[in-house]
Structures are given as C-alpha cells and as structure tokens.
N, C-alpha and C positions, 0 to 999 in steps of 0.2 A: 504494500500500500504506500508506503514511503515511498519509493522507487518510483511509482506510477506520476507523484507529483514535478520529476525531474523533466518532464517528456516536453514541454514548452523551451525549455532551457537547452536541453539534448537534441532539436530542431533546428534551435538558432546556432548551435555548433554547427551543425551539420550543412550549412548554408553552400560553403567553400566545396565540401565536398560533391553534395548535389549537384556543381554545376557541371561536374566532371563527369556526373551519369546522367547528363542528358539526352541520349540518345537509348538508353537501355530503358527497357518496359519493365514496370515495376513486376509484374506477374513473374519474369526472368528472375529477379534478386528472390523473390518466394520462392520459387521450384529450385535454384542451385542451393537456398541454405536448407533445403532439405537433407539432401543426401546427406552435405558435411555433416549438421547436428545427428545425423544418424551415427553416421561413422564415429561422431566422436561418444557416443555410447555404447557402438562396439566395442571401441579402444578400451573404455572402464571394464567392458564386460569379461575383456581376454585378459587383462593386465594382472601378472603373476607378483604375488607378497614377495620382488626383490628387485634389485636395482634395474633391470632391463623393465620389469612392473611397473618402475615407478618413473622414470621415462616415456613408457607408453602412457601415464596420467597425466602427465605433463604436457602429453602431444594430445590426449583427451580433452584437457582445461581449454587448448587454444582452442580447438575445432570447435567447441561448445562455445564459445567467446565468441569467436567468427561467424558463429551462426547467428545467435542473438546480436550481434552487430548489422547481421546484414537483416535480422528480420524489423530490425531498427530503424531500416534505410529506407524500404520499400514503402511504408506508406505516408514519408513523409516526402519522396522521391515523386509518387503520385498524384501530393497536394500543388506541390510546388509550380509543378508543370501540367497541371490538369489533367489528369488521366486518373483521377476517381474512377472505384467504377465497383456492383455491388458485387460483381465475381472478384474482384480482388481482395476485398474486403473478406468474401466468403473462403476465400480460398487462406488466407493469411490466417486468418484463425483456426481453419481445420488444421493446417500446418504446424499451427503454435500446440496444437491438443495433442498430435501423433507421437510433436517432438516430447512435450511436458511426459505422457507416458513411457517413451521408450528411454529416454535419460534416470526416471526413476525405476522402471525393470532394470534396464541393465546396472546401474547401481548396486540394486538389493540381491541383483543373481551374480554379483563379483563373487571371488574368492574372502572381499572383507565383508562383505556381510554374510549370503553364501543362504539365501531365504528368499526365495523367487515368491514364493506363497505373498510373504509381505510387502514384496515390491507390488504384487498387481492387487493387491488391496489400497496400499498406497494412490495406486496412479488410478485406483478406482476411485478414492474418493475425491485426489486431486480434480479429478474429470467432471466430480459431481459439485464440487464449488465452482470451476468454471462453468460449468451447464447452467450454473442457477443466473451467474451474469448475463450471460446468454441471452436466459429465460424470459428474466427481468427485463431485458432492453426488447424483445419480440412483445412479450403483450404489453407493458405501460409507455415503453418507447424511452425509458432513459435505461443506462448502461450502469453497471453494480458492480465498483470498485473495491468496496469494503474489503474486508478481510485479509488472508495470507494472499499477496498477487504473485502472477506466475514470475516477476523481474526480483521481488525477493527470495523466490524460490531459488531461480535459477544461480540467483547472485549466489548463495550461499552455499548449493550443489558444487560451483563452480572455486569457492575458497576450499570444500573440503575436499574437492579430487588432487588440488594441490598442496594441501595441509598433510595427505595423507601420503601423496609422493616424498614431500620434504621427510617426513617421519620417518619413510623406508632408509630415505641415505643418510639419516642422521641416527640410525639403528631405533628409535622410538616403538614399542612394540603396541599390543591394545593395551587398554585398559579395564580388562576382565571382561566380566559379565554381564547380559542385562539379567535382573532378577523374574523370575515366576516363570510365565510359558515362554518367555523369551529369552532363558537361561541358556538357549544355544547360537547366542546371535552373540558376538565381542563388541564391547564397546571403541570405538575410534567415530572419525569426522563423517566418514562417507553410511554407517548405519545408525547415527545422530542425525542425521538427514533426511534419511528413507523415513524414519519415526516422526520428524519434524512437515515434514511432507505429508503422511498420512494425517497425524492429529491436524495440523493447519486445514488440511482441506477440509477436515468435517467440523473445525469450526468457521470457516470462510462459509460454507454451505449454509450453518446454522445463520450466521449472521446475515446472510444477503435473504434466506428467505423470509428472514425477522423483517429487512427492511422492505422488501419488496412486497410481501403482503400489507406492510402499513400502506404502501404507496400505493399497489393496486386496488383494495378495496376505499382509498379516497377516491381514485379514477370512476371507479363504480360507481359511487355517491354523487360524484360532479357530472358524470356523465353517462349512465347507465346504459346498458346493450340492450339492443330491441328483443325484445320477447316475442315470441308465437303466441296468437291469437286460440280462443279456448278452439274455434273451429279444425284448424292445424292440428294443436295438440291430441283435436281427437280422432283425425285420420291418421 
C-alpha cells in the first residue's frame, strides 16, 4: 500500500526514459516481462543451498527486478503517448496475477522452504485479495488499494531472495523451526515471505471487502438497480 502511493513520482522519473520507447507498443513491454519474471522464478525454484545456489538468486532478484521494472513502464508508456487501451489494461493485470502466483510457488517449492502445499495456498489467497480489487473496481467503479499490494509484496520477495543469497556466502545457516504443523518448514527470508504472502493476502481480502461493501451498498442506496416487475418475476 505504501508502494502504491510512489506511482505519480515513479512516472515523472520515468519521463526521460519514455521518450526513448516511443516507438514500442506498450502490449510488447507486457508480453517480454512475462517470460523474464517467469524465468526469474525458475531460477528461485532450481537454486541449490550453496554458493553456485546463491548466485543463481542473485540472477533470480535481477530478472524479478526487471520484470517489475518493465511492468512499471508499460502503462505509463501508454499514457504518455496515447495508446490506452482496455486490452492492455486487461492484459497487464492478468500478467501481474500469473506473475504474483508463480514467484510465490516457486519460492515455497525451493529447496529453502521445500512446501509447495503452502506456496499454492499462498498465491491462492494472494489471488483472492487481488480479485476483491478487481471486484470492487467492476461493480462500484473505483479501484481497492487497501491492504498488503502486490509492489510491497514483491519489494520484499525480492530483499529476501537476496538476503538469502548473501547468507549462503557469508555461511549464515536457518534459523530453526517454525513451530506446530509447520515444524517442517526452516525458518530464513524466503519462507518468512511465503507466510507473509499468504496471511497478507487474507487480510488484504478481508479489508477490501470491508470497504467495498461499505461503498457498494451506498451505491445501492444513491442509486439502486432496476428491478423486474411482479409480471416478469412470474414468468
């Protein structure tokens, strides 16, 4: 949510650069940062607990970097030069869901965390606080920033795949266990994350549809949907 309030500022950065991709169609900067953020989920997913491991999380951190960089670009690439448009839009956000999923699987199915179960719970419920923005912005027509956003997510995915490189070459080992049914999962940055991931999104969920029901049933009240006639109702 922090994150989200930088995006006016991160715009007027981006002024200089814009002008240098004026000729490329925003829908292009969507579809190439696909694959990389894929790739750079790969890289987490194969990376072995040792120093060629933690190299490869390091080349994981960039391509994840680069990806959110570039899905950074594209629609403000769009605005600038007119080329809005509601497939890109559509398209930028299925993109942003695919990627938000497969960065927290292939996280939770590392070798350091090493619990696929948790990751797709995770990015089940990640999917289900993004859904409710979504939601909210289709039937009342504004957009539901609240909660855990996916720029703090990522930002902090993207400290621990490199927290946890540095730890490899500086020999920093876990720090044990988590307690009760999750006493088979080690404590370190990258399955502090996966956990952080999951509980955030089901309170981002809770919170957006807290507010989004306030908002949609004022909507109702100011301006209520036509109803079927008793005639209707009874064919």
């Amino acid at each position: 949510m922090a994150l989200e309030k930088l995006r006016d500022t991160w715009e007027g950065i981006l002024n200089p650069i814009l002008e240098t991709f004026s000729n490329v169609k925003p829908s292009t900067i969507t579809w190439v940062a696909l694959p990389i953020g894929i790739l750079g989920g790969l890289a987490v997913l194969t990376s072995e607990d040792s120093i060629y491991g933690a190299n490869m999380l390091f080349g994981a951190g960039f391509l994840i970097i680069l990806a959110m960089a570039m899905d950074g670009l594209d629609g403000p690439l769009a605005r600038k030069y007119g080329n809005v448009s509601r497939w890109g839009d559509y398209l930028d956000h299925t993109f942003d869901r695919l990627l938000d999923a497969v960065w927290i699987i292939c996280i939770a199915g590392s070798v350091f965390v090493g619990d696929l179960t948790l990751g797709l719970a995770a990015a089940w419920l990640t999917l289900l606080g993004s859904y409710m923005g979504t939601q909210a912005q289709a039937v009342a027509g504004s957009r539901n920033y609240r909660g855990f956003s996916r720029a703090d997510r990522t930002i902090l995915s993207v400290v621990a795949i490199f927290l946890t490189g540095i730890f490899i070459h500086a020999g920093v080992g876990d720090f044990g266990y988590y307690p009760g049914v999750l006493d088979h999962i080690p404590i370190n940055p990258l399955s502090l994350v996966v956990l952080i991931s999951a509980f955030g999104g089901l309170w981002t969920f809770l919170v957006r549809f807290q507010q989004a029901k306030s908002e949609i049933m004022r909507i109702d009240i100011e301006d209520p949907l036509p109803q079927p006639n008793q005639s209707d109702s009874e064919e």
